[in-house]
N, C-alpha and C positions, 0 to 999 in steps of 0.2 A: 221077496214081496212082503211078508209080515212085519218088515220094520218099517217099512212102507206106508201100508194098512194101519199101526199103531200111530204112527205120528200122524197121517192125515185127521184121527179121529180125537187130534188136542187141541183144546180151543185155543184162539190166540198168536201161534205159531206160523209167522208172514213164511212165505211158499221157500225163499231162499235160504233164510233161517232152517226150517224144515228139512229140507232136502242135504243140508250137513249136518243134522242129526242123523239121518240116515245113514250116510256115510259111515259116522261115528258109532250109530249101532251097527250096521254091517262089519267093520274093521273090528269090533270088537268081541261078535258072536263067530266070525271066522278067524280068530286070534292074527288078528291084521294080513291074513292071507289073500283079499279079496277088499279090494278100493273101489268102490262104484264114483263112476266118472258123473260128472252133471254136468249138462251142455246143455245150452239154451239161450234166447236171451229174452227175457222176461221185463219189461218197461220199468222202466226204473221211478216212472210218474207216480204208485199208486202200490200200495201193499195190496197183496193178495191175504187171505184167509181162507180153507174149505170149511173150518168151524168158528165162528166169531163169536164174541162176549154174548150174544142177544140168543145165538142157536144156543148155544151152551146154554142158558135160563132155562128156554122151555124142556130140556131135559129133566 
């Protein structure tokens, strides 16, 4: 869940983008023992962000 946690809280990073960073930090802190799967299907109409350019500011 902590690689998780660390990418939700980068600005910028559209959700499917995201979620193969995870991947990529999880295969890498488990020395590629452990692949987290992502399944979903997420509209393909419209980026997703949980921190966007404007949230990121008022930090």
């Amino acid at each position: 869940m902590t690689a998780l946690i660390k990418r939700m809280q980068t600005p910028r990073i559209e959700i499917r983008k995201l979620f193969d960073l995870v991947r990529d930090d999880v295969m890498a802190a488990t020395d590629r023992r452990q692949q987290p799967f992502s399944y979903g299907s997420v509209p393909g109409s419209e980026d997703f962000y949980f921190v966007g350019a404007s949230q990121n500011a008022a930090k």
